[in-house]
BARO-63384 format. One record per residue (C-alpha): x, y, z. Coordinates in steps of 0.05 Angstrom, whole numbers, padded with zeros to 5 digits, always signed. Layout:
XYZ/...
***
This chain:
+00000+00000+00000/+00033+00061-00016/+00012+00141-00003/-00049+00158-00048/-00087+00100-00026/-00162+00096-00021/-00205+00088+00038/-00274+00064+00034/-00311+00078+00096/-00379+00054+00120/-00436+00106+00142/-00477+00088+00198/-00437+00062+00250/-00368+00075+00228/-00369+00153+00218/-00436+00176+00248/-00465+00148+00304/-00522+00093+00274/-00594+00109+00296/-00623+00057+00264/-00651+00081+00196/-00632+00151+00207/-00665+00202+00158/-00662+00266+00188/-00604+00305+00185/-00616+00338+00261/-00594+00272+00288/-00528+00268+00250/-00466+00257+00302/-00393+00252+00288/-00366+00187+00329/-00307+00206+00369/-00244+00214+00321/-00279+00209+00257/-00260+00282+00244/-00188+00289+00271/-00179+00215+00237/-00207+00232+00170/-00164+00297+00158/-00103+00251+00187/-00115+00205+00125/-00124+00259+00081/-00059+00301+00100/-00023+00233+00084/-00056+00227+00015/-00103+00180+00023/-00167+00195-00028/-00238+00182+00021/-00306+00149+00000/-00365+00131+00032/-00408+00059+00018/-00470+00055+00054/-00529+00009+00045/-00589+00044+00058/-00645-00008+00053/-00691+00031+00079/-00700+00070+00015/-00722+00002-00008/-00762-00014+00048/-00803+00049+00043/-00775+00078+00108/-00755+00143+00085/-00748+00171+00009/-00680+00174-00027/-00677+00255-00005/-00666+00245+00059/-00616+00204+00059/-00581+00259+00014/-00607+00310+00063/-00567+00263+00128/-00501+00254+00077/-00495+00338+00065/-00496+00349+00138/-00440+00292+00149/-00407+00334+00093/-00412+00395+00136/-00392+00367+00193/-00333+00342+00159/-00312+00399+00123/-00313+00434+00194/-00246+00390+00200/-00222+00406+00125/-00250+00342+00103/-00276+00325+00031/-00308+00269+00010/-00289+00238-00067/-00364+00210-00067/-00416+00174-00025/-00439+00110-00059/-00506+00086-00038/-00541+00023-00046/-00614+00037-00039/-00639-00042-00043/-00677-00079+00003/-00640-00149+00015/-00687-00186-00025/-00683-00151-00085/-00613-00193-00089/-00586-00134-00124/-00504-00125-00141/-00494-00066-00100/-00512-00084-00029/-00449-00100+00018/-00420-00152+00007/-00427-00146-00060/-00375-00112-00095/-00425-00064-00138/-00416-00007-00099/-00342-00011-00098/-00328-00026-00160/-00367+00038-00181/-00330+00080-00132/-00262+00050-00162/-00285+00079-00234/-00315+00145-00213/-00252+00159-00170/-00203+00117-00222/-00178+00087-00164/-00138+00008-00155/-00179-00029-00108/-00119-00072-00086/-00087-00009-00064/-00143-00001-00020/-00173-00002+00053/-00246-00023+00067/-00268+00001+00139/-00330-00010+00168/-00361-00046+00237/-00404-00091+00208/-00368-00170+00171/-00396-00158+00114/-00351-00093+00099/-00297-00140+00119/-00323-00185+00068/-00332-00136+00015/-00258-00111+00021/-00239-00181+00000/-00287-00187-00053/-00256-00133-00087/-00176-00152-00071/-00176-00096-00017/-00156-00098+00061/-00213-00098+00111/-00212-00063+00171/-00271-00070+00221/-00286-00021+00275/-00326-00045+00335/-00355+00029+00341/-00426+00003+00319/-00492-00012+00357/-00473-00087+00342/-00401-00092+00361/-00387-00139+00316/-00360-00210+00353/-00344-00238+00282/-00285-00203+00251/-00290-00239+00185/-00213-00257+00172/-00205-00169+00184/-00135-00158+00173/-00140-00105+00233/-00200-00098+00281/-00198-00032+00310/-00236-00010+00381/-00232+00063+00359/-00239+00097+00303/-00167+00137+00316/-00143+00052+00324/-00160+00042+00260/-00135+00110+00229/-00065+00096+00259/-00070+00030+00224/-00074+00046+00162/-00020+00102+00168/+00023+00054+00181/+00007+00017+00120/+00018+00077+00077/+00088+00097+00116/+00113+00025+00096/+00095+00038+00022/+00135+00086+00009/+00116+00159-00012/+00137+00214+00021/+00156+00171+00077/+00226+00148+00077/+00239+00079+00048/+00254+00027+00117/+00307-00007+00096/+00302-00050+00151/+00237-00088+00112/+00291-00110+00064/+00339-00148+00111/+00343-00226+00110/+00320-00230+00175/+00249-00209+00155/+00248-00264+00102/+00268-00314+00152/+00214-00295+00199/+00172-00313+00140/+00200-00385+00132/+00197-00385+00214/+00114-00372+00214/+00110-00421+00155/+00150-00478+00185/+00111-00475+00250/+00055-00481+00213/+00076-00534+00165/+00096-00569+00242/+00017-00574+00259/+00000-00594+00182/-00001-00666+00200/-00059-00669+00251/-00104-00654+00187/-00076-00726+00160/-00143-00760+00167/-00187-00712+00140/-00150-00700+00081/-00151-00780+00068/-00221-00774+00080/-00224-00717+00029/-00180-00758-00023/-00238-00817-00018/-00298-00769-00024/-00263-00745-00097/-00241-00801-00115/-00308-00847-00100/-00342-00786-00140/-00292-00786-00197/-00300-00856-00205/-00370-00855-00206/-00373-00799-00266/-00379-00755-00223/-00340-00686-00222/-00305-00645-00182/-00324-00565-00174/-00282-00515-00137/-00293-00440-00110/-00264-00384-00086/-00242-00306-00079/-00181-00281-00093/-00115-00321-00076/-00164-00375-00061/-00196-00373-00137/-00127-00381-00159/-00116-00450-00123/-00185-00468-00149/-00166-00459-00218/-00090-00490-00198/-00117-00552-00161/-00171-00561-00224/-00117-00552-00272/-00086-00612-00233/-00140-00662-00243/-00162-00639-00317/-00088-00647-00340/-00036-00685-00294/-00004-00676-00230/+00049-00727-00219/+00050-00773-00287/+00007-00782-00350/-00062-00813-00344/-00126-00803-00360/-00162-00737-00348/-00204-00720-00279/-00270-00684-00288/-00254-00617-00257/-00276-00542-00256/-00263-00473-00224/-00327-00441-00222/-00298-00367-00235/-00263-00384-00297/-00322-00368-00333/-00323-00298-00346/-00389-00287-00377/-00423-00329-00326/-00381-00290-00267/-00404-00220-00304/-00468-00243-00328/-00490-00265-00257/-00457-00220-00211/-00489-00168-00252/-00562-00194-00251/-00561-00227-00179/-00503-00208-00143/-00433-00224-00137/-00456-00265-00072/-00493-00309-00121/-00443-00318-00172/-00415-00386-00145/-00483-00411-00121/-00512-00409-00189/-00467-00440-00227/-00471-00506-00177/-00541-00506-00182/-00535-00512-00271/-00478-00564-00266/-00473-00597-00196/-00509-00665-00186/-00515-00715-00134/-00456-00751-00120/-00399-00694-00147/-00358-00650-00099/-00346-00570-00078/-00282-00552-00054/-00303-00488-00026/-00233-00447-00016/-00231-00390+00039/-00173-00377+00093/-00227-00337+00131/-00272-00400+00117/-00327-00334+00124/-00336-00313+00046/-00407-00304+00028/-00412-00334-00037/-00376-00393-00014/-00426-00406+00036/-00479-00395-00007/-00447-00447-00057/-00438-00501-00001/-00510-00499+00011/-00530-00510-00052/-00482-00562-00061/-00514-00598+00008/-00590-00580-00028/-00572-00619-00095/-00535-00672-00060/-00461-00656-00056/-00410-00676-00018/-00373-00608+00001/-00305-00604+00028/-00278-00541+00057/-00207-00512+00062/-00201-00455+00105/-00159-00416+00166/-00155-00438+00236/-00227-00453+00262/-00263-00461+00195/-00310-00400+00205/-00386-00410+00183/-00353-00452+00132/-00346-00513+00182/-00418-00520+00192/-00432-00537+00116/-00374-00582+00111/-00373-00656+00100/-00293-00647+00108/-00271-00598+00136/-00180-00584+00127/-00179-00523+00169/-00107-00511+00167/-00074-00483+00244/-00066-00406+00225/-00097-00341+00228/-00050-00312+00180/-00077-00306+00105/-00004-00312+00073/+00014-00371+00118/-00058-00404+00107/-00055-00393+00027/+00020-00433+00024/-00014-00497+00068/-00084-00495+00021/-00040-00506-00043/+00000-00564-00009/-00059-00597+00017/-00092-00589-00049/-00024-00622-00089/-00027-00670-00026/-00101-00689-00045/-00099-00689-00127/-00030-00742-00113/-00069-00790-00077/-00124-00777-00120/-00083-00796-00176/-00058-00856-00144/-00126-00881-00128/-00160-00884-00198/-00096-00889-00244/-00045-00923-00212/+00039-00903-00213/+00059-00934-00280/+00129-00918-00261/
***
């Protein structure tokens, strides 16, 4: 992350205090720090915008005008501190109108990304509710949740900070833009060996606790296999670094892994790009996975549902339809498996909290698993 970064804040919650479907601007209030934290960003370069879901435009609550009437007395407020705004995004949906703006989906973002011409994956996500967490890694972004809400949030969603203050989470992100460079001085001291060795020192102590997943992978290996030997197939999701080991590990099976054979019947659901467009477009990117097992999965095949939060909402929503249509659904996630677990008929939760660390042990589990895969239905000819 480097100086000239965008933030993408929540609304209710996370800059003004929420009152619950608030639609009069009388009743707008600064939280503590928003102000002195907001013009901290900006004096550092980072560019500001607002994402809010407002479903009770949708609901009938309150008309669209008032909620522009609440947003220019934020503005005011804020501009008391020197603050501008680059936009205010809105999603005006109801939830069941499945729509591809609403949080988690990405619409929102992704329209504040070309209004503002902005790189996503040089950006920060804050908000106190998961699914702004989520949304940040929809989009390649960090998430940052702030437990300055009504709900104060127990589930941090795989948050790469979670901030009790709003000033907590300003600092936080200063510090991201000081190590990226900019007008800050390079630190040198990022560059030193030792840093890469505390890298192979976190992975080896996780590689350490690997082996206590032994049985379930085995157990994983026989659910493909029995399914591949069956004609069945295998279908595998996920966000991210995680939809590039679904698209690795299918790669694996479709061509070979360890010697020729025959070819595995394997997909990654968001290698589709028309069906990824298409459907995030018309249903929402939460849907975009689910769909897609619902035209081609069928009794008896597998998900690999791919998450190191084991939290992402399209996932989930995948896994259950894989459990409606008769799937078997295995799940590789972080330490504890998040909501994930609950949907799993295997679940390889590998022992870390730490995405990088996580990511490295999901792509040896998954060579682990296509190998004895392999082995199983083709045999070593060597």
């Amino acid at each position: 992350m480097s100086e000239g970064c965008v933030v993408l804040l929540d609304h209710d919650g996370t800059l003004i205090e929420d009152r619950h479907y608030l639609h009069d601007p009388a009743g707008v209030v600064l939280l503590p720090g928003v102000g002195e934290g907001l013009k901290a960003l900006a004096e550092a370069g980072c560019r500001l915008g607002v994402l809010t879901n407002q479903s009770g435009i949708g609901r009938g609550y309150y008309a669209e005008a008032d909620m522009h009437a609440v947003n220019r007395r934020m503005e005011e407020l804020l501009a008391a501190f020197g603050v501008r705004l680059e936009g205010i995004w809105f999603c005006p949906h109801a939830p069941e109108e499945q729509c591809r703006c609403r949080k988690p989906n990405p619409g929102m973002a992704l329209d504040a990304a070309r209004s503002m011409g902005a790189d996503l994956s040089n950006a920060v996500v804050v908000g106190d509710k998961p699914c702004d967490v989520e949304l940040a890694h929809n989009v390649g972004a960090k998430g940052v949740l702030v437990r300055t809400g009504r709900e104060k949030a127990a589930d941090t969603a795989g948050a790469e900070h979670v901030a009790e203050s709003f000033a907590d989470a300003v600092r936080w992100i200063l510090a991201q833009v000081s190590r990226g460079g900019g007008r800050q001085p390079m630190n040198e001291a990022a560059l030193k060996a030792d840093v890469f060795l505390e890298n192979v020192s976190e992975h080896t102590q996780c590689l350490t606790a690997l082996p206590a997943l032994a049985p379930r992978v085995a157990e994983a290996a026989g659910l493909i296999a029995r399914s591949l030997a069956a004609g069945g197939k295998i279908l595998f999701c996920g966000n991210g670094g995680s939809a590039a080991d679904a698209q690795h590990l299918a790669a694996e099976l479709t061509g070979r892994y360890g010697f020729d054979r025959r070819p595995l019947a394997a997909v990654a659901l968001h290698c589709d790009t028309s069906a990824l467009t298409a459907i995030s477009n018309d249903y929402g990117y939460g849907h975009v996975f689910e769909r897609q097992v619902q035209a081609l999965g069928n009794a008896g095949d597998v998900l690999v549902g791919i998450s190191t939060s084991g939290n992402s909402g399209n996932v989930l929503a995948a896994m259950q339809a894989a459990r409606d249509q008769g799937l078997s659904c295995i799940a590789l996630t972080g330490q504890g498996g998040g909501k994930m677990a609950a949907l799993a008929d295997v679940l390889l939760n590998v022992p870390s909290s730490h995405t990088p660390r996580i990511q490295e042990m999901h792509i040896l589990v998954g060579h682990a698993l296509c190998g004895m895969v392999e082995q199983a239905l083709c045999g070593n000819p060597r």
